[in-house]
N, C-alpha and C positions, 0 to 999 in steps of 0.2 A: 753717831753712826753705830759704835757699838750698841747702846741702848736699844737701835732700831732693828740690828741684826739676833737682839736676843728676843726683842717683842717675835719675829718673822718665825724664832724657830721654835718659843712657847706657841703659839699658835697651830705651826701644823704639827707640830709631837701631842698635841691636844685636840686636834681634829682626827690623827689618825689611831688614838685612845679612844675617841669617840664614835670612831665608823668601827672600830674592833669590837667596841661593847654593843654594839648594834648587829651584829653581824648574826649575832645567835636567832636573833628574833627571825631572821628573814629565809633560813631555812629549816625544811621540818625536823623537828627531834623525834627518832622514829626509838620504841622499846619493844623488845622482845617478851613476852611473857614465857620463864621457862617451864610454870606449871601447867599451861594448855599445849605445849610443844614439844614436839621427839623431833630424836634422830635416831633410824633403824636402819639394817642392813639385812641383806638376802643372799645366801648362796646356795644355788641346785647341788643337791646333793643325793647319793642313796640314804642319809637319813636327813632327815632336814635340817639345815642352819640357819637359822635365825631370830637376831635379836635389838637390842636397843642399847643406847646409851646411857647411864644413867648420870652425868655428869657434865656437863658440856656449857660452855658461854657462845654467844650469838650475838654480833653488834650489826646494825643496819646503820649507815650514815651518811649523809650528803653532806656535800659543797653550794647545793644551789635548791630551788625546789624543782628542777628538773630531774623526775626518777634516772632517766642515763645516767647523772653523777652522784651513785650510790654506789657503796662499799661495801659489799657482805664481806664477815670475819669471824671464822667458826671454831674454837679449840677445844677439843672432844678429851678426855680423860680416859685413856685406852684401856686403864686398866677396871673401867665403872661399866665395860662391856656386859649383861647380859641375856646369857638365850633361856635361860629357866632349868638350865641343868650345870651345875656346879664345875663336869668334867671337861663340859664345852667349853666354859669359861676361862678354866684354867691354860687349858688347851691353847686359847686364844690369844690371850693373856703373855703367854712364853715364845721361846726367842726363833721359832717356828712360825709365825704369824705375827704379832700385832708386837711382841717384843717389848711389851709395856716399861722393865725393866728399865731398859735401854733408852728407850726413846716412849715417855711418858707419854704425847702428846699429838694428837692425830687432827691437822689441821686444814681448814682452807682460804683461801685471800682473793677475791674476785680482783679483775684487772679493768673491769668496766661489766654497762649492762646496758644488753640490746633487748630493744622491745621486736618481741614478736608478733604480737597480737593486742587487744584492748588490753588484757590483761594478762599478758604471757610475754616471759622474759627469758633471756640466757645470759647465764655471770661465768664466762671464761677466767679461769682463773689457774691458781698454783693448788694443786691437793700435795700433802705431806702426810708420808704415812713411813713407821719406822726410820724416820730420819733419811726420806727418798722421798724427793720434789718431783712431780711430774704436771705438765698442762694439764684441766680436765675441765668441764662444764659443768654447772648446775643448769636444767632447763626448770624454770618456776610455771607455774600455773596459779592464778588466784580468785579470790573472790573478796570483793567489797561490801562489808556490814554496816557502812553508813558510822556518822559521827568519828573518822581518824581511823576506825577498825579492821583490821583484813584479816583473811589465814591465807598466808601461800604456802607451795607445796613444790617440794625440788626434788628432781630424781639427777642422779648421776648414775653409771656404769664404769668399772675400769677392770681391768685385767693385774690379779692379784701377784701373777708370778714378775709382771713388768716392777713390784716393789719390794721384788727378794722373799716371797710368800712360797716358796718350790714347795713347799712340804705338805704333805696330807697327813688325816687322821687316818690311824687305824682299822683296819673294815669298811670305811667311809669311800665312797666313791664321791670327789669335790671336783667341781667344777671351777673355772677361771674364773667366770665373769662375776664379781660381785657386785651387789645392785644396794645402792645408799638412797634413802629416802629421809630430809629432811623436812618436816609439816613446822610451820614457824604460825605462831598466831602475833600479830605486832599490831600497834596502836599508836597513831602521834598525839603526844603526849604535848608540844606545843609546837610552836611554827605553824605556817603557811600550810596548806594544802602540796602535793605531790601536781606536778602540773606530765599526764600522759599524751604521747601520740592517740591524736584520732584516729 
């Protein structure tokens, strides 16, 4: 009976090693390329702000080849902010806005994704900026290049004083609303196809 009770538990500890190593295959591995993709930001201003990231990682990942059970995962390098003028950056940079010092790291975490459209989506999620979590969406829009290939394109809006941002520049007349636009160019790399709503 022992003998029988060890055959019973090699067997499924080796069946469930085997649906494990299997599992990769069966949904898409998606990559980000970060040399075709930005992330920039907009705020109205009397003189203008805006700029880019130049640091940042991006993971796209399922559970299944169903797009709904995807995970965008975005962590931006606050202090690799810029606008093309050194003062802005600084500016940005300190504990008046993006507080780099402090809190290096300007994040987001989707909580799920709803299809809008053929190819139009929304990733509600957590945004983290200066060490202050709040709700916020990504709305994506995309296009399909054939062979695993896409560019989507996410905009968000949020309100900069909701993340302890009170401060203005000098002379500068700033407006609240800042507008994030992330353009993602991504490719699966192996797995299944993405299975979308019709």
């Amino acid at each position: 009976m022992r003998r029988i009770g060890w055959l019973v538990a090699y067997i499924v500890i080796a069946s469930a090693m085997h649906a494990h190593a299997q599992s990769p295959a069966k949904v898409p591995i998606i990559k980000v390329s970060p040399v075709k993709s930005t992330i920039q930001f907009a705020v109205k201003a009397s003189v203008p702000i805006e700029g880019t990231f130049e640091k940042w990682d991006a993971t796209l990942t399922f559970t299944s080849d169903h797009v709904e059970d995807g995970v965008l995962d975005i962590k931006i390098q606050a202090a690799s902010v810029n606008t093309g003028s050194w003062m802005k950056n600084d500016k940005l940079k300190g504990k008046d806005f993006f507080d780099a010092g402090q809190d290096p790291y300007i994040t987001f975490h989707s909580s799920k994704v709803v299809q809008t459209g053929p190819f139009a989506f929304d990733l509600p999620g957590t945004f983290t900026i200066r060490g202050v979590s709040k709700p916020e969406t990504l709305a994506f829009t995309g296009t399909r290049e054939g062979n695993g290939h896409a560019n989507i394109k996410g905009t968000m809006a949020f309100d900069r004083k909701e993340f302890g941002m009170d401060s203005g520049i000098p002379f500068i007349r700033i407006a609240d609303r800042v507008e994030v636009t992330v353009d993602l160019d991504v490719d699966r790399v192996s797995g299944p196809p993405l299975i979308f709503k019709q």
